[in-house]
N, C-alpha and C positions, 0 to 999 in steps of 0.2 A: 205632252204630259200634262200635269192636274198639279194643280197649288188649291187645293181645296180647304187644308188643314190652318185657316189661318188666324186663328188664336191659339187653341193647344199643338198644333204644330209648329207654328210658330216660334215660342217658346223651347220648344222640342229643340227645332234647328238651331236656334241661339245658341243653347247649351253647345251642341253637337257643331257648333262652326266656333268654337270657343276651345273646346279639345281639339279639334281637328289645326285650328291655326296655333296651339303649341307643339304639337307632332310634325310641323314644316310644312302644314296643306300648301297655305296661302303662298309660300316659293312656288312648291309644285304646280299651283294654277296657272300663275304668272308667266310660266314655262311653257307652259302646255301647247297651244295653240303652235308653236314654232317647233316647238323639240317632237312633236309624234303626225307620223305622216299617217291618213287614214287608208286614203287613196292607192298611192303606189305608182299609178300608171298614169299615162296621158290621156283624157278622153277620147280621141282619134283611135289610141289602141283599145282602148275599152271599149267603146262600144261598136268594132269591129269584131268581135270576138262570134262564132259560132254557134247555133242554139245549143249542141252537143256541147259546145265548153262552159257556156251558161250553166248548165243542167248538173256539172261537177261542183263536189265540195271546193276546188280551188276560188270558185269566182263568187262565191253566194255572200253577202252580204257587206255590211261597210268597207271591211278589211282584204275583200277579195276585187275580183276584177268582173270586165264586164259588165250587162246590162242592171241596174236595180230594179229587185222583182220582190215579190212573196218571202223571200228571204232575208231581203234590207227590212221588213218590218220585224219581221222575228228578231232578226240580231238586233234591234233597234230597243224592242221589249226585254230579249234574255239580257242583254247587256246591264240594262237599267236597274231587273230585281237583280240578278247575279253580283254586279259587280257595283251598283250602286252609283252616285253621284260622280262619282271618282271616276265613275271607268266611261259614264255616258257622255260625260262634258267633251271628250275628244271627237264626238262623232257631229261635233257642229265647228261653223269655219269661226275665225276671230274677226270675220264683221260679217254679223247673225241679226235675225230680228227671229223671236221668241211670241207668240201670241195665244193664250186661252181665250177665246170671244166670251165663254160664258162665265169667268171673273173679271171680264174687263181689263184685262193685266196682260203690260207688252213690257218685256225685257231685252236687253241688247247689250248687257253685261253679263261675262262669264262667271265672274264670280256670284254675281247676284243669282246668274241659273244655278248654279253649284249649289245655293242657299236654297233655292226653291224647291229642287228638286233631295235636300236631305230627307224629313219626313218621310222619304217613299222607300229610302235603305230597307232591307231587312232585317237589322238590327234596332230599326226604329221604334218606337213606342207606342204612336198614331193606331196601330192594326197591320192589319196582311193584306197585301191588294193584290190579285191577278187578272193582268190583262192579257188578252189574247187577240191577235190581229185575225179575222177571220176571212176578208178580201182586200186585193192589192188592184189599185188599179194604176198605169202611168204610161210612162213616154217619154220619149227625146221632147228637148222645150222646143227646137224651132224656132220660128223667128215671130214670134208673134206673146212677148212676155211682157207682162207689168204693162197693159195699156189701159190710162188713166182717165177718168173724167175731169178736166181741164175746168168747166164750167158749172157752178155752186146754182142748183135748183133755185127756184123765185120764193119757193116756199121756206128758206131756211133763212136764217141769220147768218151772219159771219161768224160770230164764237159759236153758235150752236152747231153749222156745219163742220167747223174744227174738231170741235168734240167727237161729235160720231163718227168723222170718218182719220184721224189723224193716224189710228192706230195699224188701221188697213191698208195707208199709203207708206207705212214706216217700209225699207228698205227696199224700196221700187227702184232702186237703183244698184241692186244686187244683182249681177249677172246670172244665170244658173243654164246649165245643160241638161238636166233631166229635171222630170215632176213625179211624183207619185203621190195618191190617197190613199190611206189606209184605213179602215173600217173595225173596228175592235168592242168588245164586250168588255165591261170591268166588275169584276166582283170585289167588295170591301168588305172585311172583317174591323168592326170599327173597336178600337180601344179607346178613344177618346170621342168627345161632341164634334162634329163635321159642320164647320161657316156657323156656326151658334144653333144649329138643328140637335137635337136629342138623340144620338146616334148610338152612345156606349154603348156596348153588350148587342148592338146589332149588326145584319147582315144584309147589304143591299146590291143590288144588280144594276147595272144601266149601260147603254151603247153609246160609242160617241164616234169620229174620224177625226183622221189628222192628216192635214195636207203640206208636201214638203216640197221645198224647191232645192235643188241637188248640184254642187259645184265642185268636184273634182272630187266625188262619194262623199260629202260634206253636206249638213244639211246649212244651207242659208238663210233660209225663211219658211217657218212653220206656223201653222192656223191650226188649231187644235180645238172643236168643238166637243160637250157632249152634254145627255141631257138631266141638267139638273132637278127638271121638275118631276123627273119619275122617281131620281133619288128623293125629293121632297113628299111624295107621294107615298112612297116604302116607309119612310118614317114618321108619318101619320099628323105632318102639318100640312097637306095641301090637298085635295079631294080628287079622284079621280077624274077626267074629262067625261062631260057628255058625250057617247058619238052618236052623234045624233042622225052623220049620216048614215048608220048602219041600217039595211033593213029590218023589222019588227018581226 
């Protein structure tokens, strides 16, 4: 998901985590992670399951059984505008690692996602955002996960290598049994300025993916790219690329 809005959303969320933790959220958070099963079943039985049982509303997305497909990205999106912060935070385990590459921003606190993710409510103020997953790609993990480079290039420094990659190596020690990447379009309807860009009263498009690692229908770690510089482009601060390799 996108933490894009972060000054008038911002702001937004505050308000909106300020009501929400006198209505009893912040119990409710607190609870979460233990009190709501996503899963169900034991991965041995789930992803033994049939393509035929696959293929039924029983098994299709977080809350179902079987393999994660096309359908774990849908539930993954309707969850998020439907039912909002409230209802997505359960479809991650309580030791997560959370990452947007292109705000540079790694989260591993639920309540902190809960905050990130208000602005994007549909009761929200920010605008109207529609995403839609248009390709799933994934698989069983296998035995071959989180294999790390051990040895810092000749070219880097010690803090400088910290810096660029600390964020990448956050939760490399998260088991997970499946992976999938999702590929998605977003459309925004902006009511507010988007990262200090000029956005009010406008309407921008851009593609991004998100790639999940999966531990008993749970997400554990997600990489969540997409590209900013065409939304920079749509709103008429950054000029379109040369392509230069195109032919004439």
């Amino acid at each position: 998901m996108h933490l894009g809005y972060l000054e008038e959303g911002h702001k937004l969320a505050e308000q909106a985590k300020e009501d929400n933790e006198k209505a009893g959220r912040r119990s409710f958070l607190k609870k979460a992670g233990a009190a709501i099963m996503v899963g169900g079943v034991a991965p041995s039985v789930a992803f033994g399951m049939s393509s035929a049982a696959e293929a039924s509303d029983s098994v299709k997305g977080f809350k179902g059984q079987g393999r994660m497909g096309m359908s774990t990205g849908e539930d993954w999106i309707d969850t998020f505008f439907n039912e909002g912060a409230a209802g997505i935070i359960h479809y991650y385990a309580d030791d997560f690692v959370f990452e947007d590459i292109t705000l540079f921003q790694t989260i591993t606190d639920k309540e902190e996602l809960y905050n990130a993710f208000l602005p994007f409510n549909k009761d929200s103020n920010v605008g109207k955002h529609y995403f839609d997953v248009v390709r799933y790609d994934g698989g069983l993990a296998g035995d071959r996960t989180a294999q790390l480079r051990l040895q810092m290039p000749p070219q880097y420094q010690p803090a400088e290598w910290d810096m660029w990659t600390k964020d990448t190596l956050e939760g490399a020690d998260h088991s997970y049994d499946e992976w999938g990447v999702m590929q998605w379009v977003w459309k925004s309807e902006h009511y507010v300025d988007f990262l200090g860009l000029p956005a009010t009263g406008k309407t921008t498009h851009t593609r991004g993916m998100t790639f999940h690692c999966y531990k008993d229908r749970k997400v554990v770690r997600e990489y969540t790219y997409w590209n900013f510089r065409d939304v920079a482009i749509q709103l008429g601060v950054l000029p379109a690329p040369n392509k230069f390799w195109k032919k004439k």
